[in-house]
DRENMAR-334048 format. One record per residue (C-alpha): residue number from 1; x, y, z; residue in three letters. Coordinates in steps of 0.25 Angstrom, whole numbers, plus 5000, padded with zeros to 4 digits. Layout:
<num = NUM; xx = X; yy = Y; zz = Z; residu = ALA>;
...
end
This chain:
<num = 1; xx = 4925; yy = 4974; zz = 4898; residu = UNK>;
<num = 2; xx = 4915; yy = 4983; zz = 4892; residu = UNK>;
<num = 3; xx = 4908; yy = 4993; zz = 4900; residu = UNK>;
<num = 4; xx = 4895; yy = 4991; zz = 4904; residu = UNK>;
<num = 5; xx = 4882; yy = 5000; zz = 4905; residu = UNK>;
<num = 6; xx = 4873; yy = 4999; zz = 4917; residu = UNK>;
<num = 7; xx = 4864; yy = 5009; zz = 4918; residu = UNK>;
<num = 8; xx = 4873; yy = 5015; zz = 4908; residu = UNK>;
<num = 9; xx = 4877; yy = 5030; zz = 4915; residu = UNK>;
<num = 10; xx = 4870; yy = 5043; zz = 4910; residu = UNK>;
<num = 11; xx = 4873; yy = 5051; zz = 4900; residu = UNK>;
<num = 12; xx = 4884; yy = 5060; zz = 4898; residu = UNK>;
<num = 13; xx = 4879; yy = 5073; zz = 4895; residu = UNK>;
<num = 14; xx = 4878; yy = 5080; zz = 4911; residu = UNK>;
<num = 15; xx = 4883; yy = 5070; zz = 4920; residu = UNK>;
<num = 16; xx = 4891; yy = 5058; zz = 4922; residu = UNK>;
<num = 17; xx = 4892; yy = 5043; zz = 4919; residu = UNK>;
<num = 18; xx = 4894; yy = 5036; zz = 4930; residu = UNK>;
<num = 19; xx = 4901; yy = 5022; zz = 4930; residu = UNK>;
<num = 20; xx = 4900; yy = 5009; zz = 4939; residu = UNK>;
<num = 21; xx = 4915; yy = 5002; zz = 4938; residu = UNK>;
<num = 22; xx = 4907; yy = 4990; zz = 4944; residu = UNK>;
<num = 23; xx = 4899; yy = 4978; zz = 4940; residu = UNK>;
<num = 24; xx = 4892; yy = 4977; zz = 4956; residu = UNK>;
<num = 25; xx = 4878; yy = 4976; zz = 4954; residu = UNK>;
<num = 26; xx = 4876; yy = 4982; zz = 4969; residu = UNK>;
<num = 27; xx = 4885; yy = 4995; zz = 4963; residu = UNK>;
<num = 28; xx = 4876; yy = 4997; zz = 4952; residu = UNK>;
<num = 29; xx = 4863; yy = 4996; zz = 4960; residu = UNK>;
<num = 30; xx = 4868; yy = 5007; zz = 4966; residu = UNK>;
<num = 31; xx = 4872; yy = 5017; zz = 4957; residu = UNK>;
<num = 32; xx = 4859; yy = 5014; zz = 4952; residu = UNK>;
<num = 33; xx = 4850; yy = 5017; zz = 4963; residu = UNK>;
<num = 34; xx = 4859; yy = 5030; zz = 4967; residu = UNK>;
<num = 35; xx = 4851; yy = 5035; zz = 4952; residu = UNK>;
<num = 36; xx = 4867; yy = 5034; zz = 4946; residu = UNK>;
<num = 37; xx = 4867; yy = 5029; zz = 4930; residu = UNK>;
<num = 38; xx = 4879; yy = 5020; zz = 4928; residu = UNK>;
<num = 39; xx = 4887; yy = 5016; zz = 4919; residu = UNK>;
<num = 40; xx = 4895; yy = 4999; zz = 4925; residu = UNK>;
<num = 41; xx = 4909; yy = 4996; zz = 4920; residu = UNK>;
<num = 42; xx = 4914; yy = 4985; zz = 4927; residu = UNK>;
<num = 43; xx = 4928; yy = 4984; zz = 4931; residu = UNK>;
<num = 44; xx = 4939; yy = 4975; zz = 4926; residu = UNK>;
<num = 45; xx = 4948; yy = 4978; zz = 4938; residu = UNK>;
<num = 46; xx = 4952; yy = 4962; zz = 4945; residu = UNK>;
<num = 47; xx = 4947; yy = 4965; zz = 4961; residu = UNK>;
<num = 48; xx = 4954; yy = 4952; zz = 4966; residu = UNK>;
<num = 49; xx = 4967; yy = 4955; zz = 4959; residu = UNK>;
<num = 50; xx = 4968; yy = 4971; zz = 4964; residu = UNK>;
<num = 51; xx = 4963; yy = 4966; zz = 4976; residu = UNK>;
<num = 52; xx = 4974; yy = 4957; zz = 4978; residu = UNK>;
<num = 53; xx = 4983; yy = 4968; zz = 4973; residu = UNK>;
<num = 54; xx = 4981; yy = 4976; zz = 4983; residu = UNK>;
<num = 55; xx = 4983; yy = 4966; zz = 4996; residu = UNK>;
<num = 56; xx = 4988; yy = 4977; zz = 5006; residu = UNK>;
<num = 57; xx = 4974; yy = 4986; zz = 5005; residu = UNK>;
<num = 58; xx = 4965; yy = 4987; zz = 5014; residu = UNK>;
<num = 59; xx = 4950; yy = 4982; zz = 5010; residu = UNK>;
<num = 60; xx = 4945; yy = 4997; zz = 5008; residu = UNK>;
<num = 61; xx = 4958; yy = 4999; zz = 5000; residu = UNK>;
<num = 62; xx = 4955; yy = 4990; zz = 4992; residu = UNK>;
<num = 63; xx = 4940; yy = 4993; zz = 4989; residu = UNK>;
<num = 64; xx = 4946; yy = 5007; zz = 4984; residu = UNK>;
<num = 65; xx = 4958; yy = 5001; zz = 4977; residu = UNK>;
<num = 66; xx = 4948; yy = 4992; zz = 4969; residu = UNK>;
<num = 67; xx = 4937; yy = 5002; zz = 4966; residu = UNK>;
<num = 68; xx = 4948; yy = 5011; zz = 4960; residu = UNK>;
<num = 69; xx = 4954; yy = 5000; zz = 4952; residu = UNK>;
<num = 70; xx = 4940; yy = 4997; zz = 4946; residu = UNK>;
<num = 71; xx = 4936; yy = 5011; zz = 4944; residu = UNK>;
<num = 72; xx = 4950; yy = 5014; zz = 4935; residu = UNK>;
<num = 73; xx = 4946; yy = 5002; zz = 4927; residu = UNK>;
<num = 74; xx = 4933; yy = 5006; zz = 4923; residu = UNK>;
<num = 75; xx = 4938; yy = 5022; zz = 4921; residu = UNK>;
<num = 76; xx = 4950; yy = 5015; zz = 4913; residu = UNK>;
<num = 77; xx = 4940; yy = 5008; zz = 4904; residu = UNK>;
<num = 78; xx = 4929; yy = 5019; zz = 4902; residu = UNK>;
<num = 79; xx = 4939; yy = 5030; zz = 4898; residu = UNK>;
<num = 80; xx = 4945; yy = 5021; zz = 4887; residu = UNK>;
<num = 81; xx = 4931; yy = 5021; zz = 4882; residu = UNK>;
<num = 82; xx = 4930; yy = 5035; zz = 4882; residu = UNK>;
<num = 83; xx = 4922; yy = 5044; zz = 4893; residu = UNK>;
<num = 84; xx = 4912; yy = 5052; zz = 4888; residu = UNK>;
<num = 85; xx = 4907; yy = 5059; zz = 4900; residu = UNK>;
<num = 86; xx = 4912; yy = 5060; zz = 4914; residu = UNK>;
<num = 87; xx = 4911; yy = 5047; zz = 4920; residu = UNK>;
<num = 88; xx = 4912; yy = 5041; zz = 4933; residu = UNK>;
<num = 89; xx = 4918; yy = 5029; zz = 4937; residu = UNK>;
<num = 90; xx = 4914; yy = 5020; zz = 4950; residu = UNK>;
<num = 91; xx = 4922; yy = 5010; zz = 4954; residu = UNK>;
<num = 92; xx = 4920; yy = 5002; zz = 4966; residu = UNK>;
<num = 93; xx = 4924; yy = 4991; zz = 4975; residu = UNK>;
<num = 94; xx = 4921; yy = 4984; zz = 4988; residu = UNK>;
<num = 95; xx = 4929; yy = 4976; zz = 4997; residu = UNK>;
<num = 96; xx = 4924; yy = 4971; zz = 5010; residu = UNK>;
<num = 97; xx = 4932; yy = 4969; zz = 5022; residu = UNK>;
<num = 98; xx = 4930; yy = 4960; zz = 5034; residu = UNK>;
<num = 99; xx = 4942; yy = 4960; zz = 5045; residu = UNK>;
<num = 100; xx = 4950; yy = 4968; zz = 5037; residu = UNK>;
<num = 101; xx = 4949; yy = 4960; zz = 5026; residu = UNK>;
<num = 102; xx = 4945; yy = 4965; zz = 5012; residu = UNK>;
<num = 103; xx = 4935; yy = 4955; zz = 5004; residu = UNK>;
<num = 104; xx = 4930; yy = 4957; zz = 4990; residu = UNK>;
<num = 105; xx = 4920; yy = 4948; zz = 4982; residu = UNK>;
<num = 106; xx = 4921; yy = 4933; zz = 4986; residu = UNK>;
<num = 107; xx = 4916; yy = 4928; zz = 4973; residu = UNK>;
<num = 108; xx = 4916; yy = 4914; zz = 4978; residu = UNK>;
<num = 109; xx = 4904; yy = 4909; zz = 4986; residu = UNK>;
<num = 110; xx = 4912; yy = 4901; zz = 4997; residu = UNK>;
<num = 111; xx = 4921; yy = 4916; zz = 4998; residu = UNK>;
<num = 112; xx = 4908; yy = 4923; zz = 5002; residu = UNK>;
<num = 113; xx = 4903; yy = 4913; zz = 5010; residu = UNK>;
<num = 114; xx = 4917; yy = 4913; zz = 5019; residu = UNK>;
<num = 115; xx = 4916; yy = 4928; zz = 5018; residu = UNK>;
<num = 116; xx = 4902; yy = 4928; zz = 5025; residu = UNK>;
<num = 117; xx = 4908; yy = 4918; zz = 5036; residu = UNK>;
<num = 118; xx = 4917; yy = 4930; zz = 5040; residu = UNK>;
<num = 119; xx = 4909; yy = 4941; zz = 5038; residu = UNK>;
<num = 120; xx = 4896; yy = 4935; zz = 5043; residu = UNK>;
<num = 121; xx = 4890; yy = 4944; zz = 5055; residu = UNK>;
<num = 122; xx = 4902; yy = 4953; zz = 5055; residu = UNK>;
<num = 123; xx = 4903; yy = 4967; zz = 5049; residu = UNK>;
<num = 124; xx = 4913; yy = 4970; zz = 5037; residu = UNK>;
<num = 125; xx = 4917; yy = 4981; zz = 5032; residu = UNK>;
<num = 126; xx = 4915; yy = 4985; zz = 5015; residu = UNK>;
<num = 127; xx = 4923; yy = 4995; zz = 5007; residu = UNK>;
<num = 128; xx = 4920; yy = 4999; zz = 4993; residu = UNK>;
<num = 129; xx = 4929; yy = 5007; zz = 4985; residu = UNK>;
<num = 130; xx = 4922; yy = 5019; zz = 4976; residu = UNK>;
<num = 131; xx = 4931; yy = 5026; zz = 4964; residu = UNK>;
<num = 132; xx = 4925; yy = 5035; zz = 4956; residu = UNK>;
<num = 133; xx = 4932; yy = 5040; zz = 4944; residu = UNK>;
<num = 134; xx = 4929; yy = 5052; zz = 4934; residu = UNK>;
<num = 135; xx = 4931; yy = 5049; zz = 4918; residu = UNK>;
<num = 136; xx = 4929; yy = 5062; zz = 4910; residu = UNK>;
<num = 137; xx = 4929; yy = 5062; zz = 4894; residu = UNK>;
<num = 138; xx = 4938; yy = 5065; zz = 4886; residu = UNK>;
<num = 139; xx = 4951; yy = 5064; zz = 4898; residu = UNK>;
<num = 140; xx = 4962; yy = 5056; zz = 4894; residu = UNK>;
<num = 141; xx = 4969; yy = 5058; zz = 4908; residu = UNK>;
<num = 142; xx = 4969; yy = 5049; zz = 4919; residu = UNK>;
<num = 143; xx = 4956; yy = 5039; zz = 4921; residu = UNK>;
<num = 144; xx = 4949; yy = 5044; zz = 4930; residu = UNK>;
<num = 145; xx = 4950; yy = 5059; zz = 4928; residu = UNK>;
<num = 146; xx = 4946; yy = 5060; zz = 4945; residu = UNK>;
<num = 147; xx = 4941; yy = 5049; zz = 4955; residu = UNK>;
<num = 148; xx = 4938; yy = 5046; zz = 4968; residu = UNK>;
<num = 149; xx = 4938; yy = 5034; zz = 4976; residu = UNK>;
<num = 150; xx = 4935; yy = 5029; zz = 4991; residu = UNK>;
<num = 151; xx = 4931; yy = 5018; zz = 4999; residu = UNK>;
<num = 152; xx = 4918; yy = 5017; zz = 5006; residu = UNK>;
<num = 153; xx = 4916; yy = 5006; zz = 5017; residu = UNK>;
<num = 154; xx = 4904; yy = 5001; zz = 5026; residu = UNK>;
<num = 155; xx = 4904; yy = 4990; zz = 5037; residu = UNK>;
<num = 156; xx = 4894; yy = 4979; zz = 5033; residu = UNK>;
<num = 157; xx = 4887; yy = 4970; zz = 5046; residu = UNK>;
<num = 158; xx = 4883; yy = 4957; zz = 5041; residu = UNK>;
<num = 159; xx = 4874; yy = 4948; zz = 5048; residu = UNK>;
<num = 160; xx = 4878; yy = 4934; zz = 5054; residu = UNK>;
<num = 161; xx = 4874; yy = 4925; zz = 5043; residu = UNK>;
<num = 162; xx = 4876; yy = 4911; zz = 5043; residu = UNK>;
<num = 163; xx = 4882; yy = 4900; zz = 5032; residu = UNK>;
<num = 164; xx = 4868; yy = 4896; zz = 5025; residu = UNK>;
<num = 165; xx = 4865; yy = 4911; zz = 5024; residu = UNK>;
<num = 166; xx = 4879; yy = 4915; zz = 5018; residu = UNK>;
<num = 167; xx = 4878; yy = 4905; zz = 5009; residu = UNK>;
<num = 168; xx = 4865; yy = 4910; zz = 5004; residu = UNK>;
<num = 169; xx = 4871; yy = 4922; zz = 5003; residu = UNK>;
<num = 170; xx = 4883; yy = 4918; zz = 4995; residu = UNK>;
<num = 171; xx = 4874; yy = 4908; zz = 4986; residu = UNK>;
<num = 172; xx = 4866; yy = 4922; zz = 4979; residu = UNK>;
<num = 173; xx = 4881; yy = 4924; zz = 4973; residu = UNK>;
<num = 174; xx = 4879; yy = 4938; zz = 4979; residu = UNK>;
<num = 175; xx = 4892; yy = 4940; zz = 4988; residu = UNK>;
<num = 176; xx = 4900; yy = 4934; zz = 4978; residu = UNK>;
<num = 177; xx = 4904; yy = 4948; zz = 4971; residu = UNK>;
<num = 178; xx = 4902; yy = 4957; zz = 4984; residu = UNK>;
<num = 179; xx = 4913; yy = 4962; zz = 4992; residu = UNK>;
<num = 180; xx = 4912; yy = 4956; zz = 5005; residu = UNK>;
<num = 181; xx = 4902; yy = 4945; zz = 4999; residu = UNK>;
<num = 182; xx = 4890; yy = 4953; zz = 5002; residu = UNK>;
<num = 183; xx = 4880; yy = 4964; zz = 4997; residu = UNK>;
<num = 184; xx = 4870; yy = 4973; zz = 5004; residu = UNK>;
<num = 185; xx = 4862; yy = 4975; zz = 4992; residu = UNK>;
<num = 186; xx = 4858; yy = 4960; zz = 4989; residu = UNK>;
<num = 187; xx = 4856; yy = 4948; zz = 4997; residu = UNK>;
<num = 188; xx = 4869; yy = 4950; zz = 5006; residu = UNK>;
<num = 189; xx = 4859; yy = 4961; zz = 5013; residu = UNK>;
<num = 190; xx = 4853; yy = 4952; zz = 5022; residu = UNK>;
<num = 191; xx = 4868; yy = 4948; zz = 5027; residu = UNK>;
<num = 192; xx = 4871; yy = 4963; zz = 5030; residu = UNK>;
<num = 193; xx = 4867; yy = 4967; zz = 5042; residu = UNK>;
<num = 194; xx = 4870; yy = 4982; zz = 5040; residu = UNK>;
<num = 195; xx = 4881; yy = 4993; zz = 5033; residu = UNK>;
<num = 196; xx = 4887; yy = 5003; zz = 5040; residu = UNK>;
<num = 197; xx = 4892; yy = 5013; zz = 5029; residu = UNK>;
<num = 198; xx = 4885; yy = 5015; zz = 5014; residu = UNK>;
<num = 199; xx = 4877; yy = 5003; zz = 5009; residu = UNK>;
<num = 200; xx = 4880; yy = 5006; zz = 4995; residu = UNK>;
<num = 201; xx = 4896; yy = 5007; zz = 4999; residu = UNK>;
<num = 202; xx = 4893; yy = 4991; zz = 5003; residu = UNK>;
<num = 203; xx = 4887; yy = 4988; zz = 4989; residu = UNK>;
<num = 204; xx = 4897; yy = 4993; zz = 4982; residu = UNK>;
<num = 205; xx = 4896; yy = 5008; zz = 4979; residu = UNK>;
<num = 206; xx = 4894; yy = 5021; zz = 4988; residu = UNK>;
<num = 207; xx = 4884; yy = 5031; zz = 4981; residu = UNK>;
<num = 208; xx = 4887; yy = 5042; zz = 4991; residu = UNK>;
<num = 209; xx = 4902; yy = 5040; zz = 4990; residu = UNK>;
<num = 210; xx = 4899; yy = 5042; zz = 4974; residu = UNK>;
<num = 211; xx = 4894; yy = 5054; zz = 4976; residu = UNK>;
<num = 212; xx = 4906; yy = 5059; zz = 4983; residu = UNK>;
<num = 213; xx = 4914; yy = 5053; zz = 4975; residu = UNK>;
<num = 214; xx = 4907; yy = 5063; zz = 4962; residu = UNK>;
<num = 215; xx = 4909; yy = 5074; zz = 4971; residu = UNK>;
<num = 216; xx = 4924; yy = 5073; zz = 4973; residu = UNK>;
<num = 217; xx = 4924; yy = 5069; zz = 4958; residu = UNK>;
<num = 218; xx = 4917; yy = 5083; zz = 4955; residu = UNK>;
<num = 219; xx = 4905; yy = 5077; zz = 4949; residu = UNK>;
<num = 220; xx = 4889; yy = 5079; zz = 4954; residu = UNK>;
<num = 221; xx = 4886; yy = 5067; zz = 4960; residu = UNK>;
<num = 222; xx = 4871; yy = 5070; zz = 4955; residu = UNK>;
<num = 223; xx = 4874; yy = 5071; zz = 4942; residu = UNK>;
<num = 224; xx = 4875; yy = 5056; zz = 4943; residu = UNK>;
<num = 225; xx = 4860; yy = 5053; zz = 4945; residu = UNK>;
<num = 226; xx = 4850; yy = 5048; zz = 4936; residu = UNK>;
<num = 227; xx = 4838; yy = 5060; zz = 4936; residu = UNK>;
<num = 228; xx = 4831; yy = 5053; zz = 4924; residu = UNK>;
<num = 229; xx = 4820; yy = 5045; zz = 4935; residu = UNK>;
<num = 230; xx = 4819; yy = 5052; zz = 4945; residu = UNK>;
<num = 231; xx = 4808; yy = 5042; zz = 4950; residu = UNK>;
<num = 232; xx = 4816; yy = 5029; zz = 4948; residu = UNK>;
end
């Protein structure tokens, strides 16, 4: 697959290129409204078949395990391009878990649907896994030179919703990629009663953890920022 350009990153010359190792719009919204220019290249990495790989792991194992295997795939891939300029790598996953099972991306409609029957009026419990690697130019050790992962989890309260209402849901085609099959950033908000823990965590991508994550990566989190609007 040939990377793609979002907002295309910033130029070398100072600071950075930050890239997104993830196609999630709700991911991209965010990087975006933090004021962080970015650069997307989705991973090839199979979720259902690591998943599967990996049946002894507990769901927030599992959010990690997976947000590392994408992370690597995306690193891999840029540094047989070539880095020319310190470049860091996001990669991130979500799993949510209800009763101490761990559920992914339904994909299929009538799989939403049951998963709202369970969940429906109850609270669940969402783990996303955050890697962050660092590419420098002109290494040819190990990919990445440092990184830095964790998992970040927040319990969700959803409201007791009934059949016509989930269906409406699941008929917007919204749950069908989201962990858990919900969203607080679209339509799923009027299902989710509240969050305890970081809303942006929920979506898909912990802006606060980032930050950390530059800091023990030795890198100005600030540097990051697009200064060039102050207004917008």
């Amino acid at each position: 697959m040939t990377p793609a350009d979002d907002d295309g990153g910033r130029p070398c010359p100072g600071h950075p290129l930050l890239v997104l190792g993830s196609a999630s719009p709700g991911r991209a919204e965010i990087l975006r409204r933090a004021r962080l220019p970015f650069r997307v290249v989705v991973s090839d990495v199979d979720e259902e078949a690591l998943g599967a790989a990996r049946p002894e792991a507990t769901p927030e194992e599992l959010a990690l395990h997976l947000a590392r295997a994408k992370g690597y795939d995306v690193a891999e891939r840029l540094t047989a391009e070539g880095v020319e300029c310190p470049t860091l790598v996001v990669g991130c996953d979500s799993v949510f878990e209800l009763d101490g099972v761990a559920h992914g991306k339904p994909y299929e409609p009538e799989v939403a649907v049951e998963r709202w029957r369970e969940q429906s009026g109850r609270t669940g419990r969402l783990h996303t896994g955050q890697w962050v690697g660092l590419l420098t130019p002109g290494d040819d050790g190990a990919v990445p030179d440092a990184e830095t992962c964790t998992t970040i989890s927040a319990d969700v309260h959803f409201a007791a919703v009934d059949e016509d209402t989930v269906r409406a849901y699941v008929a917007t085609g919204e749950p069908l990629q989201c962990a858990g099959a919900f969203t607080i950033d679209g339509a799923g908000a009027a299902l989710v009663e509240s969050v305890d823990g970081d809303p942006n965590a929920v979506i898909g991508l912990s802006v606060a953890v980032l930050r950390a994550q530059c800091a023990e990566l030795g890198l100005r989190f600030t540097d990051l920022w697009d200064s060039s609007n102050p207004g917008g």
